[in-house]
C-alpha positions in Angstrom: -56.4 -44.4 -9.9 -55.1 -42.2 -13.1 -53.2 -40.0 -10.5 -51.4 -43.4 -9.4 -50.9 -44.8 -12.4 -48.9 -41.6 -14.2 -46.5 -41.8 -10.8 -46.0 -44.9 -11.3 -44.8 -44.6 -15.5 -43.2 -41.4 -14.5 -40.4 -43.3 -11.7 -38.9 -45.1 -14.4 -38.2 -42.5 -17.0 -37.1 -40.4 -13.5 -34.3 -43.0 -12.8 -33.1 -42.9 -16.8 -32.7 -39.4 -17.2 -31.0 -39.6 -13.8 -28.4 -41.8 -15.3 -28.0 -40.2 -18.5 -26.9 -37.1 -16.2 -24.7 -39.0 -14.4 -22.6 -40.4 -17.4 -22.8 -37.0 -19.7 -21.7 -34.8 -16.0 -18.2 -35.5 -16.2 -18.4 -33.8 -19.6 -20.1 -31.4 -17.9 -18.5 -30.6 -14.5 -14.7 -31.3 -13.3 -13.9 -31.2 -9.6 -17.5 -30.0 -8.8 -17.3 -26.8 -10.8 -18.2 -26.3 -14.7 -16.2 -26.2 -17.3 -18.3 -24.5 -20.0 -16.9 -25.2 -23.4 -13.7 -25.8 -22.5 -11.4 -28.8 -24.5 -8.7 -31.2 -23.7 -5.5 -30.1 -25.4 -4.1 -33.8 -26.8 -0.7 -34.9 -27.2 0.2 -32.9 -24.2 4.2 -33.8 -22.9 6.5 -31.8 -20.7 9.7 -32.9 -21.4 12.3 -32.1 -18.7 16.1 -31.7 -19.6 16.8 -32.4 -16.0 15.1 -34.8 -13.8 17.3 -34.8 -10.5 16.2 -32.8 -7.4 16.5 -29.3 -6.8 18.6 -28.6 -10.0 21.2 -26.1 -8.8 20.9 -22.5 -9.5 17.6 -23.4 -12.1 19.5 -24.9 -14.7 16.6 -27.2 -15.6 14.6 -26.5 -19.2 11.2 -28.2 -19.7 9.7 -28.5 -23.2 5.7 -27.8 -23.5 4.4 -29.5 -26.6 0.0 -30.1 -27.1 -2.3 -30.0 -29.9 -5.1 -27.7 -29.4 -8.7 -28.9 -29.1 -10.5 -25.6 -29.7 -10.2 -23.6 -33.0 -10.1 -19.8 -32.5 -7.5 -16.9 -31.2 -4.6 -18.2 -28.4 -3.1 -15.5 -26.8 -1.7 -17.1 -23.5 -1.0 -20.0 -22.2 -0.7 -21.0 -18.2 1.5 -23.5 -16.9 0.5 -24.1 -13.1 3.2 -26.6 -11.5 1.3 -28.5 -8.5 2.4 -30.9 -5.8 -1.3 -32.5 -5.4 -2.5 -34.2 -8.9 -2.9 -32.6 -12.6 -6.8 -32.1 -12.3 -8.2 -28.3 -12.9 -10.5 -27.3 -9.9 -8.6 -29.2 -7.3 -6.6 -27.6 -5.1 -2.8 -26.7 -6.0 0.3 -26.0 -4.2 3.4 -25.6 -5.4 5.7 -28.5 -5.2 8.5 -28.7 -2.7 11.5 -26.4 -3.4 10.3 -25.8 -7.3 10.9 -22.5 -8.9 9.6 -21.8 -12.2 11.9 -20.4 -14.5 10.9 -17.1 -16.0 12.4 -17.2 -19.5 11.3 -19.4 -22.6 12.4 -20.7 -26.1 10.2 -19.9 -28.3 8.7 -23.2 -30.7 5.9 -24.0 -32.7 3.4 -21.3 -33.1 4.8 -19.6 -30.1 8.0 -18.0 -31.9 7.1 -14.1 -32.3 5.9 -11.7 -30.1 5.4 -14.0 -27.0 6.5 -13.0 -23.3 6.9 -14.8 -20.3 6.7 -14.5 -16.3 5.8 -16.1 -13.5 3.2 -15.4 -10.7 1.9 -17.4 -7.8 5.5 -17.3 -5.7 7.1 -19.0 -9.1 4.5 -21.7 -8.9 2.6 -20.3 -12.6 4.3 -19.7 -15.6 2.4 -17.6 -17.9 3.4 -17.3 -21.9 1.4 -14.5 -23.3 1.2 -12.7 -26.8 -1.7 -9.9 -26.7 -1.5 -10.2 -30.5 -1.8 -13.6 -30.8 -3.6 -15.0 -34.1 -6.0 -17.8 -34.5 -5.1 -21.2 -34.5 -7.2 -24.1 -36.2 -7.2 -27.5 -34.1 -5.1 -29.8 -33.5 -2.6 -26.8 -33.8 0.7 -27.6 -32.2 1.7 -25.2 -29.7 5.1 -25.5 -28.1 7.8 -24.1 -25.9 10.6 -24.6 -23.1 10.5 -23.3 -19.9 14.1 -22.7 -19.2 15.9 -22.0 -15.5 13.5 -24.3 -13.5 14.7 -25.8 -10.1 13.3 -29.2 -9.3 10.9 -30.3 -6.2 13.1 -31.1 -3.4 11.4 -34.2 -3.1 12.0 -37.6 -5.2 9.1 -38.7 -7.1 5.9 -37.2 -9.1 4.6 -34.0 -8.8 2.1 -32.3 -11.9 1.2 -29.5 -14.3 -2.2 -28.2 -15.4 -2.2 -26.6 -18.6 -4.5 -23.9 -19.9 -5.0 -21.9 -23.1 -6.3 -18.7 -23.2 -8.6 -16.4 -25.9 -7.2 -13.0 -23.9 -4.3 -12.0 -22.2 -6.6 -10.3 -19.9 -8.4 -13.8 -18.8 -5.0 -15.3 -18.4 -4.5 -12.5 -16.2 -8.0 -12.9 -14.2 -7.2 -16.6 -13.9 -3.7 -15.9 -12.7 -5.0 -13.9 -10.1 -7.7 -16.1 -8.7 -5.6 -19.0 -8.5 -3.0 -16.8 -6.0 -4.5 -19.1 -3.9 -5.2 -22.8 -3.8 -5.4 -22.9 -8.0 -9.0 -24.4 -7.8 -10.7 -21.6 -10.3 -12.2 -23.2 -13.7 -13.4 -19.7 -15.5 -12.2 -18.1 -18.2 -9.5 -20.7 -20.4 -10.5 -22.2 -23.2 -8.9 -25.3 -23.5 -7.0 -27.4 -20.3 -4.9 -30.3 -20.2 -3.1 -32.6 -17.2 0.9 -33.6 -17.0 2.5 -36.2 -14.9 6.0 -35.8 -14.2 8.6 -36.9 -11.9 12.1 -36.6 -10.4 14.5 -39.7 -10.2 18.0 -40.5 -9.1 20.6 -40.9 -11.6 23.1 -43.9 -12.3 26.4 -43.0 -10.6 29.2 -44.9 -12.9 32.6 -45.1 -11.4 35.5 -46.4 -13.9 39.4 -46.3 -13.7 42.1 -45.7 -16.0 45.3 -46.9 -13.8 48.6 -45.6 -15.0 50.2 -47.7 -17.9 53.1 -48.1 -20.1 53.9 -51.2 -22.2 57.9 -51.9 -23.4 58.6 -54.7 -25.0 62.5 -55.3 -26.4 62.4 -58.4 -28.8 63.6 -59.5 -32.6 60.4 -60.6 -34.7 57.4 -60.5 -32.4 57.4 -59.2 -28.8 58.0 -61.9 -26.4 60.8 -63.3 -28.3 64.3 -62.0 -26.8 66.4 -60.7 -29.7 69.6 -63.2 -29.9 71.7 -61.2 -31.7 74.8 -63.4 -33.9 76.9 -60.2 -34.9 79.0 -60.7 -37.9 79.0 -63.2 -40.9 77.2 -66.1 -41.2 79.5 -67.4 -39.3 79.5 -64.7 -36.6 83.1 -63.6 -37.6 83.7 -60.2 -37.6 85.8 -58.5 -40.4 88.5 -56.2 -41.4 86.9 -55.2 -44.3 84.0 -54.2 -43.4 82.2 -53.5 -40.0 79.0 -55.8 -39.2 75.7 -53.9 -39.0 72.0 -55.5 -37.4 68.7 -54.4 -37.4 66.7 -57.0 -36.5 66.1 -55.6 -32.6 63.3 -53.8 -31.5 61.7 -52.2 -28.9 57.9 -51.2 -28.2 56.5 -48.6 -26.1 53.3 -47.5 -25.4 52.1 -45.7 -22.5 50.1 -43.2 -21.0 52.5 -40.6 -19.0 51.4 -37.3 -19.1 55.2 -36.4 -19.0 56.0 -39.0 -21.3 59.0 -41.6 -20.8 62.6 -42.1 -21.1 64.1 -45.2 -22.5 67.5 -45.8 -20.8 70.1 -48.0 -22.2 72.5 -50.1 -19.7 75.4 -52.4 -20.5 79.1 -53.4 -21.4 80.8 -53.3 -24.7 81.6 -56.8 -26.0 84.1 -58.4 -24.6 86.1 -61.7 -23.9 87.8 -63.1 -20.8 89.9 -60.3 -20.2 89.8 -58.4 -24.0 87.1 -56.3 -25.4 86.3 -54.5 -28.2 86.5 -50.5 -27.8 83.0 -48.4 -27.1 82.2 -46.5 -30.4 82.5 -43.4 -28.6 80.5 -40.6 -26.3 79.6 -38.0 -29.0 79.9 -37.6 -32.6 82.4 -34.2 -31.5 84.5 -36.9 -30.6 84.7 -38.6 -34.0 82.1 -42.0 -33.1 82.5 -44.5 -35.7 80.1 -44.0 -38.9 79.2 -47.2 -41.0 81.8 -47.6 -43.9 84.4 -47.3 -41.0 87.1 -50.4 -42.0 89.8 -52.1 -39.9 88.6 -50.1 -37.0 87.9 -51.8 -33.3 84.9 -50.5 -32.3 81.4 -51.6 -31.0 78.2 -48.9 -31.3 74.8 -48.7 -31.7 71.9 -46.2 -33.3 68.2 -46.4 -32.9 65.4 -44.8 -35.1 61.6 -45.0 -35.2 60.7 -47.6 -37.6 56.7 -46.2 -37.4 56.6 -42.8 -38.9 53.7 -41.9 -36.0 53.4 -39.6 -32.8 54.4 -40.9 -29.9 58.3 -42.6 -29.3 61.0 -41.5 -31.1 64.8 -41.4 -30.1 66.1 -38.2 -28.9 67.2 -35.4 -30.8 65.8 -36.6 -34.3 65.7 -39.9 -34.6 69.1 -41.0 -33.8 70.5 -42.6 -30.1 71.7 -39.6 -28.4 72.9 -40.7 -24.5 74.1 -37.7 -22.5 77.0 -37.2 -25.0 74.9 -37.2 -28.0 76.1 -40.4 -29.3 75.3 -41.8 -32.7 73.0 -41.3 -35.5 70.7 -42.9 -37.4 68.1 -43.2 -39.9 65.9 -46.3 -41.7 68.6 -46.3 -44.6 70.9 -48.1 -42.2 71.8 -51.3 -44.2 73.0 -54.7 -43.4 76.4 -55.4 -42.9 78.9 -55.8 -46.5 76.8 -52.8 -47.6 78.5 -49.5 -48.7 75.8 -46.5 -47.2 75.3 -43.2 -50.1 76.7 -40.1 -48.5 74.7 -36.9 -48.3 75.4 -33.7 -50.2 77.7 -32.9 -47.0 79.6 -36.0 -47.4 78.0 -37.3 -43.4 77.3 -40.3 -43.5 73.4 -41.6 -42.7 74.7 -43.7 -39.3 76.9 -42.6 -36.7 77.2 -46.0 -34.2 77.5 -44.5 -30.2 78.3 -45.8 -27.1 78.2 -44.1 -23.9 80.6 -47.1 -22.1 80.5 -44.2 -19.0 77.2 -43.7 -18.6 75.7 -47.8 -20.1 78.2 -49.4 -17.3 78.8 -47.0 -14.6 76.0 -45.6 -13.5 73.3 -46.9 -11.8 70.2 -46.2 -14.4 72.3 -46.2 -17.8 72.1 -43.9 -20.7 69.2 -41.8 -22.1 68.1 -43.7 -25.5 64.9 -42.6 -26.6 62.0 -40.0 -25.2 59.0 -39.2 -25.5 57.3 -35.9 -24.4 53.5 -37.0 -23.6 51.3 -40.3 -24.5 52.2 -42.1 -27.4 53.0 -45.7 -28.7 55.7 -46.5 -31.1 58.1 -49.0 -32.9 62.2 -48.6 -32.8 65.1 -50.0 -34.1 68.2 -50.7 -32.2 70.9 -50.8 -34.8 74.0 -52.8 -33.6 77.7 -52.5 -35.3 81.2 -53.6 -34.7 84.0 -53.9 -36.8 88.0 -55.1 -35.8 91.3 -54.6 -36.6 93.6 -57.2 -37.5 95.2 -56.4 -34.0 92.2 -56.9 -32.1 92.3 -60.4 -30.2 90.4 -63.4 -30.8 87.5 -64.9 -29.0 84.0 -65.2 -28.5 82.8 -61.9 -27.7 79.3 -61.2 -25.9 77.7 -58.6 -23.9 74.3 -58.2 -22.8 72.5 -54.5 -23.4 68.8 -53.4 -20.9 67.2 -51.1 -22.3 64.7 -50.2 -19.3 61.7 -47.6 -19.6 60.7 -45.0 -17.4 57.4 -42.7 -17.2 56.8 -39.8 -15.5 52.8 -39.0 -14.9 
């Protein structure tokens, strides 16, 4: 009767230690094999610089970063790259297509005297330092990985990591795990990374060619109505009649740049017409303080001192014969313009009557040499002699622009 009853208040203290075992064992055992005193490094990240597959040529760099969980001397550190799951004592193979690069940048507490290489057909990467010092926990330890080639395969993959008190147990664990990786001996602190490939975000945008002209007086989109003269419109003998109020814009994106071409007649009435200024200032033209002289010209500068649009040959309206020039001091009509040093004047007035009404694309009146945007003035003058006929005298001027990309 004893005998029976001390099996029977045995049973139940039986089953209780049996499940204090059972929730303490995974402290104990991991994958079926003990651990001893080994701890779980925290913080643990592998950052990759390169998530797509098979990086080409290893150009891929992965950061290591952990805290330490066991105080005492760290002189290597494993990094086992496995296609199965990040748990130490299960088997590992390599990933699909990964290499391990062999080369590191050094970081935090891994900056002097630490070497790297790879074992395990490039599946391992070992860091090792056979002088490495002690480290007090949470230490951080870091590190990149640098010329790693990417699974093959889209989607997660792992990496154990383990710290070492020896090079030579790195060494020992190294070569166990030639293998299937399983081995638990010898490290003295472990730790478990997910990581993963992905596809990237292929963006597709287009820059179409462009150019922008606008010819207007004020604002662009109103057409420049130009009244030449007096108030009245009259031209004089006395003087000749100057305008700057039209304008042309240009912005484009030519990789050659554009050409602003000028077409059109001199002005003229019914059957008479007031004389083209001229095809090149070797030919005299007709410069502003010009009096009792029949003539009708024009000159163009860039109103916006900036890169891009300016007439050709220094700001002034060149044409193929080099026609007129001009400059910002241009002033109205009545005006008497200062003279330079040299006695030229600051405006030649041009036109190229050959080239604006002959031929089929008109005259060269500005350029530009690459992308740019600018503002320009077309400065119109005519003056008469008391010869010249009467009338109402008109013509209509295109300026039309051209890029070359």
């Amino acid at each position: 009767m004893r005998f029976r009853q001390f099996r029977s208040s045995i049973i139940p203290a039986y089953v209780a230690l049996m499940m204090l075992f059972m929730l303490v064992s995974p402290l104990l055992f991991f994958g079926g094999k003990a651990f001893a005193t080994a701890g779980q490094v925290q913080s643990r990240s592998i950052q990759m610089s390169d998530d797509t597959v098979n990086t080409s040529g290893g150009t891929a760099t992965y950061k290591v970063q952990y805290n330490i969980a066991t105080t005492g001397v760290v002189q290597a550190v494993v990094v086992d790259f496995c296609s199965s799951d990040p748990i130490p004592g299960d088997a590992c193979t390599a990933p699909t297509g990964f290499v391990s690069g062999s080369t590191f940048n050094p970081g935090t507490n891994t900056a002097s005297g630490w070497s790297a290489s790879t074992a395990n057909s490039n599946r391992t990467f070992e860091l090792s330092n056979a002088s490495g010092g002690s480290l007090t926990a949470p230490a951080t330890m870091s590190f990149e990985i640098t010329g790693i080639t990417n699974p093959t395969t889209l989607g997660t993959f792992y990496a154990r990591i383990f710290t070492f008190a020896t090079t030579g147990a790195a060494t020992t664990w190294i070569a166990f795990n030639s293998g299937d990786g399983s081995s638990l001996t010898g490290f003295t602190d472990y730790g478990g990374i997910a990581l993963s490939t992905a596809q990237t975000i292929l963006v597709t945008s287009k820059v179409q060619e462009q150019i922008s002209f606008c010819v207007y007086s004020g604002t662009c989109g109103t057409q420049a109505n130009i009244n030449l003269g007096d108030t009245h419109d009259v031209l004089s003998t006395a003087a000749p009649a100057v305008d700057k109020t039209s304008l042309y814009s240009l912005s484009t994106n030519a990789s050659h740049g554009a050409v602003v071409y000028l077409k059109g007649d001199t002005l003229s009435s019914g059957g008479n017409f007031i004389p083209a200024a001229g095809t090149g200032i070797a030919n005299a033209g007709f410069i502003y303080n010009t009096t009792g002289t029949d003539f009708f010209g024009l000159c163009s500068y860039n109103s916006v001192a900036s890169v891009g649009l300016a007439p050709s040959v220094t700001n002034y309206y060149s044409g193929v014969g080099n026609s007129g020039t001009c400059s910002a001091t241009v002033q109205d009509s009545g005006s008497t313009l200062a003279l330079s040093s040299l006695g030229t004047p600051y405006a030649t007035f041009g036109f190229n009557l050959t080239n604006t009404n002959t031929t089929t694309y008109g005259d060269e009146l500005a350029s530009i040499t690459a992308p740019g945007a600018s503002v320009n003035v077309v400065v119109l003058a005519a003056g008469v002699s008391v010869t010249q006929a009467s009338g109402v005298y008109t013509t209509t001027l295109q300026l039309i622009a051209t890029g070359t990309y």
